[in-house]
TORKOL-4160 file (C-alpha; in steps of 0.2 Angstrom, whole numbers, padded with zeros to 4 digits, m for minus):
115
<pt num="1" X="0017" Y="0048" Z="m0055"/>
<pt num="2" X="0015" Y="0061" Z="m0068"/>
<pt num="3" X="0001" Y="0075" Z="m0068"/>
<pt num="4" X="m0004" Y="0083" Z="m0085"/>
<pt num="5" X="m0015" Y="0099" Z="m0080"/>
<pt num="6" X="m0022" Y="0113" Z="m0084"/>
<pt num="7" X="m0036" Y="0125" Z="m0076"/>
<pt num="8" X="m0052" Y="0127" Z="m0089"/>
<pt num="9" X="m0053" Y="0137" Z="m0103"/>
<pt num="10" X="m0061" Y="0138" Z="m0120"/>
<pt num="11" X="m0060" Y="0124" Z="m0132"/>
<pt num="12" X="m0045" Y="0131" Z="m0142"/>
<pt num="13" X="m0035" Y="0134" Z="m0126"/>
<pt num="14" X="m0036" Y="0111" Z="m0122"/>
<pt num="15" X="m0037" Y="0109" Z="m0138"/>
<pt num="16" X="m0015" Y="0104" Z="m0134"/>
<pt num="17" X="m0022" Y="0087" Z="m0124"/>
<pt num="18" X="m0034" Y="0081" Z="m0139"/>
<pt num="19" X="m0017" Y="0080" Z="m0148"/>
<pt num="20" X="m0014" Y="0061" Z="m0157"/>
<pt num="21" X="0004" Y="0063" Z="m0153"/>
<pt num="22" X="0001" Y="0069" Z="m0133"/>
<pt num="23" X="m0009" Y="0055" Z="m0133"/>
<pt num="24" X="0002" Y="0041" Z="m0138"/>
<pt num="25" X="0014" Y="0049" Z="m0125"/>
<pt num="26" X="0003" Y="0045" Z="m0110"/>
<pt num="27" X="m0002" Y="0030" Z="m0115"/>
<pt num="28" X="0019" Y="0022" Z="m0119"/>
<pt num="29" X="0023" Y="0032" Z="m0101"/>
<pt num="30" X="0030" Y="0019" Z="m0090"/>
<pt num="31" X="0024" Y="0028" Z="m0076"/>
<pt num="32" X="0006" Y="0030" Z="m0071"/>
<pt num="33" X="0000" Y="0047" Z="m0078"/>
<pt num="34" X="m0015" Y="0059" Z="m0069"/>
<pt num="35" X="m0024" Y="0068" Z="m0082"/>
<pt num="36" X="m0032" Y="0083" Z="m0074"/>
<pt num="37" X="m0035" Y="0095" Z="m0089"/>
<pt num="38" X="m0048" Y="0109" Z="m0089"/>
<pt num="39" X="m0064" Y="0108" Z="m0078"/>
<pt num="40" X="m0078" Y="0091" Z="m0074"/>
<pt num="41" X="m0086" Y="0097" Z="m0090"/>
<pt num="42" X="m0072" Y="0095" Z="m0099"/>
<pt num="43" X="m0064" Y="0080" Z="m0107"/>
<pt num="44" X="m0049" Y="0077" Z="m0120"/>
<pt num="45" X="m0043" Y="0061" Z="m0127"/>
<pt num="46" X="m0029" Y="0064" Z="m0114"/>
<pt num="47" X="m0039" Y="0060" Z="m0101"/>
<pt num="48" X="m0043" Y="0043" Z="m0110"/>
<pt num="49" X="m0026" Y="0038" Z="m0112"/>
<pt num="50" X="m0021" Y="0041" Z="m0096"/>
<pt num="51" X="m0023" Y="0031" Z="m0080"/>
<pt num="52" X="m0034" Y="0041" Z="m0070"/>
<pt num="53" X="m0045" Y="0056" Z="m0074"/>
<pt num="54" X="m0047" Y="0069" Z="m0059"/>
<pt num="55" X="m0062" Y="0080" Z="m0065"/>
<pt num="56" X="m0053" Y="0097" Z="m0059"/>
<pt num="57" X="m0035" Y="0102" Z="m0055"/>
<pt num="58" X="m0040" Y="0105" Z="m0036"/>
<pt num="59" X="m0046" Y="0086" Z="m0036"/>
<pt num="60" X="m0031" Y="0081" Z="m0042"/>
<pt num="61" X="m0022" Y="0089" Z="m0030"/>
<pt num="62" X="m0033" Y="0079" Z="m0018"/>
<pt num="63" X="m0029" Y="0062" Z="m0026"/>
<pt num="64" X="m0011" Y="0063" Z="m0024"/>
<pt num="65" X="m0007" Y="0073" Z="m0009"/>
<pt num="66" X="m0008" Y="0065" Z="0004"/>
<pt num="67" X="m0012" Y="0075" Z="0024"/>
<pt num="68" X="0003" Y="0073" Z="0033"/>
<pt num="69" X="m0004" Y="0064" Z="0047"/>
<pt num="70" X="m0004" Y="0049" Z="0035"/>
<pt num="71" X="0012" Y="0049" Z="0028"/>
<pt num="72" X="0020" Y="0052" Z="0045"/>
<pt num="73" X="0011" Y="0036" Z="0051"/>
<pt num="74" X="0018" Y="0026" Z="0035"/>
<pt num="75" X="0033" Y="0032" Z="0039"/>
<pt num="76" X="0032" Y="0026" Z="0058"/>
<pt num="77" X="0026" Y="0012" Z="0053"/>
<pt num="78" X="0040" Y="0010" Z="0038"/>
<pt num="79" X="0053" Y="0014" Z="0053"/>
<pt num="80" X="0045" Y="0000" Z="0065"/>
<pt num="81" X="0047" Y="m0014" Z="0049"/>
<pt num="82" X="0065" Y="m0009" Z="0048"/>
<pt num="83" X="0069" Y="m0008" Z="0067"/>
<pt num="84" X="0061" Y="m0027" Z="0066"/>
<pt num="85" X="0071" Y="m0034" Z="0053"/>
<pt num="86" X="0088" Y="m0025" Z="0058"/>
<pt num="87" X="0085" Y="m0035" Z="0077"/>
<pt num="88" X="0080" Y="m0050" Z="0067"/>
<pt num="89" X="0097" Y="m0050" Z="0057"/>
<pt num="90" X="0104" Y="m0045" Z="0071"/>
<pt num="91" X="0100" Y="m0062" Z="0080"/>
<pt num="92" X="0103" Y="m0072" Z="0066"/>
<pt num="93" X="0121" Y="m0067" Z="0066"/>
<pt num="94" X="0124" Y="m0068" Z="0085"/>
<pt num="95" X="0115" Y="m0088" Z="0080"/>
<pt num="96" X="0129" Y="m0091" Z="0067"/>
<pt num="97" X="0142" Y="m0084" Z="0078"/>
<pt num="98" X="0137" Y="m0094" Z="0092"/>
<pt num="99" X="0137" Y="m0108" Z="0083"/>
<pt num="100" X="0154" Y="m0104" Z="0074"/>
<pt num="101" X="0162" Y="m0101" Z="0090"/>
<pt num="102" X="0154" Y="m0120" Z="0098"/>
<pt num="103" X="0162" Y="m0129" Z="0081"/>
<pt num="104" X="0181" Y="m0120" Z="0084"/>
<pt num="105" X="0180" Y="m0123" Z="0103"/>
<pt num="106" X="0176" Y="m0143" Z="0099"/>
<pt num="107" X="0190" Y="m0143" Z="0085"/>
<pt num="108" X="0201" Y="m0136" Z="0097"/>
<pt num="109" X="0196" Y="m0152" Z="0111"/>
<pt num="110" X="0197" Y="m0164" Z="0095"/>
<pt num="111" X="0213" Y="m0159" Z="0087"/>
<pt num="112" X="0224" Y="m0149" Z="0101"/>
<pt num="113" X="0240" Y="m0147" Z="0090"/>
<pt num="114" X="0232" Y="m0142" Z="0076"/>
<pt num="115" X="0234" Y="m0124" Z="0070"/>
């Protein structure tokens, strides 16, 4: 995610965000872009190009942070997904081996002499 911001301020001092060429650059970013420029009564042709508009820096800074009770529980809950799929794989090997092992064992009945 890309933030473009800056704290109010008169006309002259946005002015930089009501830029064609500024412009053009949010809208071909591949990544989403947060235009957070000036105050709620302000608005540029930035904050029309890019994907969201926060109306004040300080919202934007509410937008994207996130407390860090909520990212510790995705990351437990990120962490429990992989512990799963680890003892999944896990199981799915010790299968195959299992079944690798039965196949040799029954060779070794059918063809004793072989190598």
């Amino acid at each position: 995610m890309l933030i473009i911001g800056r704290g109010g301020g008169s006309l002259e001092d946005l002015w930089a965000f009501n830029e064609e060429v500024v412009a053009r650059a949010i809208a071909a970013s591949a990544i989403p872009v947060i235009s957070a420029v000036g105050h709620e009564v302000d608005v540029t042709i930035a904050d029309f190009a890019a994907d969201l508009r926060a109306p004040t820096p300080s919202a934007r800074a509410e937008l994207v942070a996130k407390s860090r009770l909520e990212l510790e529980s995705h990351v437990d809950h990120l962490i429990m997904r992989l512990q799963s799929r680890l003892i999944q794989g896990l199981a799915l090997c010790g299968e195959r081996l299992f079944g690798l092992e039965n196949r040799l064992q029954f060779a070794a009945r059918v063809w004793p002499g072989a190598p």
